[in-house]
C-alpha positions, 0 to 999 in steps of 0.5 A: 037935576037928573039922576043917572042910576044903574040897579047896581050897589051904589046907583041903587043907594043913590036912587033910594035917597033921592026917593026917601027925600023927595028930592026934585030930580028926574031918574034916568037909567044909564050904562056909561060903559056901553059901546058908545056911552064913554064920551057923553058921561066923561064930561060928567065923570072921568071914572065913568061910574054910576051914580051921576047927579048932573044939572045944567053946567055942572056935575057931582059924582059919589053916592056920598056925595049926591046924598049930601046935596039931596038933603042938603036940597030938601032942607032934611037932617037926613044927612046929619048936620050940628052935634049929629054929622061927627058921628055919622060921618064915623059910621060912614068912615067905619062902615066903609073899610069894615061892615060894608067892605065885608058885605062888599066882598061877599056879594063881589064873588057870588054875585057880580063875578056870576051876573057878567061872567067874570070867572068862578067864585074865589071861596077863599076870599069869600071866607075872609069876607065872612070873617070880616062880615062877623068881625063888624056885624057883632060890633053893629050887634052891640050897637044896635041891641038898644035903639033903633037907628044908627045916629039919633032917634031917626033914619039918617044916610048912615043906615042907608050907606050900612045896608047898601050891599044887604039890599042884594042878599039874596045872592050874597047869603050873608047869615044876618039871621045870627044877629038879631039886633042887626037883623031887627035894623034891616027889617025897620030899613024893608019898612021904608018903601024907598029902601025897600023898592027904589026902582018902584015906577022907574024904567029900569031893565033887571040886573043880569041873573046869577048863573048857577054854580 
């Protein structure tokens, strides 16, 4: 199977899984909306979005979706499975339209709306991300204050699906500072060399730098 990734969010997210577990892939970098690009990965995705999971006559798309293969394929509770998936399939639900989105929003206007020039920072939108952003972190806070992981004792796909926009803070300046419970978590995610370097050996050209505002 071949796994084509971009350094973007959700590629990124993909790669880091595939790394973590090992899985038996080979990475290629792709940029389906690159003059010329359209028709080779429509088959593979009719939304032309990265990641792409692809093997010899089929294809999956949606980074949810290629994290369950892979550790279905590895034969690891990675993605949880039994009494466990309920709740994490909770954290991916919440994680999604709440923490995430919130991060999501922040990250959109100070960091991709800058990389490819796609106007000036909307601050008020970045001002309901906040709000968002502490509305969920204090809940993750709570969460969090008292184990190590999102679900069970171990790392599992929903702490990888939390983080995937923390991974690119440095531009999106959320203040995770002022949770220490949550900031804790991020700190034992930097530990896993895959989550913390996914691109480590890959050939993957840098994103585009954040113009100065």
């Amino acid at each position: 199977m071949k796994l084509f990734f971009s350094r973007n969010p959700n590629p990124r997210l993909a790669v880091a899984v595939a790394r973590h577990l090992k899985a038996e892939v080979t990475f290629e970098f792709a940029s389906p909306f690159a003059p010329g690009q359209a028709e080779r990965f429509r088959p593979l995705n009719p939304n032309l979005s990265l990641p792409i999971l692809a093997w010899p006559g089929g294809s999956l798309w949606e980074a949810d979706a290629i994290a369950c293969r892979l550790s279905r394929g590895a034969r690891s509770d990675f993605w949880r499975t039994g009494d466990d998936e309920p709740e994490m399939i909770r954290w991916l639900s919440w994680g999604k339209e709440n923490f995430a989105r919130a991060c999501d929003m922040v990250h959109f206007e100070r960091g991709t709306k800058q990389r490819y020039h796609l106007g000036s920072i909307d601050h008020q939108l970045v001002e309901e991300g906040l709000t968002l952003f502490h509305k969920t972190a204090a809940i993750l806070e709570a969460e969090l204050g008292n184990r190590q992981w999102l679900v069970g004792s171990s790392v599992s796909y929903a702490d990888f699906r939390m983080a995937t926009f923390l991974a690119f803070n440095e531009v999106g300046g959320l203040p995770l500072g002022d949770y220490p419970g949550l900031a804790g978590w991020y700190r034992r995610l930097e530990a896993i060399d895959a989550w913390r370097d996914p691109f480590e050996g890959l050939d993957a050209p840098e994103l585009p730098p954040v113009k100065s505002t």
